[in-house]
N, C-alpha and C positions, 0 to 999 in steps of 0.2 A: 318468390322474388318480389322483392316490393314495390317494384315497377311494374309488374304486369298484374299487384292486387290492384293498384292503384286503377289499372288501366281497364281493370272489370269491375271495378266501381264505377268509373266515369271515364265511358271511349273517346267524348270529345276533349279529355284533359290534354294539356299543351306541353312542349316541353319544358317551356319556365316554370310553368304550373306544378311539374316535377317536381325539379329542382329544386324550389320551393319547400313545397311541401316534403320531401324527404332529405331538408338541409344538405345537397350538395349542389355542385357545380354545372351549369346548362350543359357543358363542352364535358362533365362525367357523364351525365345525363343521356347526350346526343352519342358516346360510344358505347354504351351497355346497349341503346337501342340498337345500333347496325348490328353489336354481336346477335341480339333477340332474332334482328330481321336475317340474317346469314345462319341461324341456328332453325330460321325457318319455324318460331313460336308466337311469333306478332307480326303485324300486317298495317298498313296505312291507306285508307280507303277515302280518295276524295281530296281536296286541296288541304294544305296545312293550316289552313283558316277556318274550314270548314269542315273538312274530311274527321275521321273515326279510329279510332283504334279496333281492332280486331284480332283474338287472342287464337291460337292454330291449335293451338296441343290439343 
């Protein structure tokens, strides 16, 4: 999935930073992630300013 290459290329990447970079929408964006974090394959560690992505599988 191309949000969690993205997200083991660069853990501090943001989610406009996403969005961005993979031409869609923040609010596509912010729902694939709950699906990731409810599927229990990605993780958010630390404030959304500063915190890290972190990949589970």
């Amino acid at each position: 999935m191309a949000i969690v290459d993205r997200m083991r290329q660069d853990p501090e990447i943001t989610i406009p930073e996403l969005a961005e970079r993979l031409g869609r929408s923040v609010s596509a964006i912010e729902k694939q992630i709950r699906q990731l974090k409810d599927e229990k394959l990605i993780n958010r560690v630390g404030s959304a300013k500063g915190g890290h992505w972190t990949i589970l599988e």
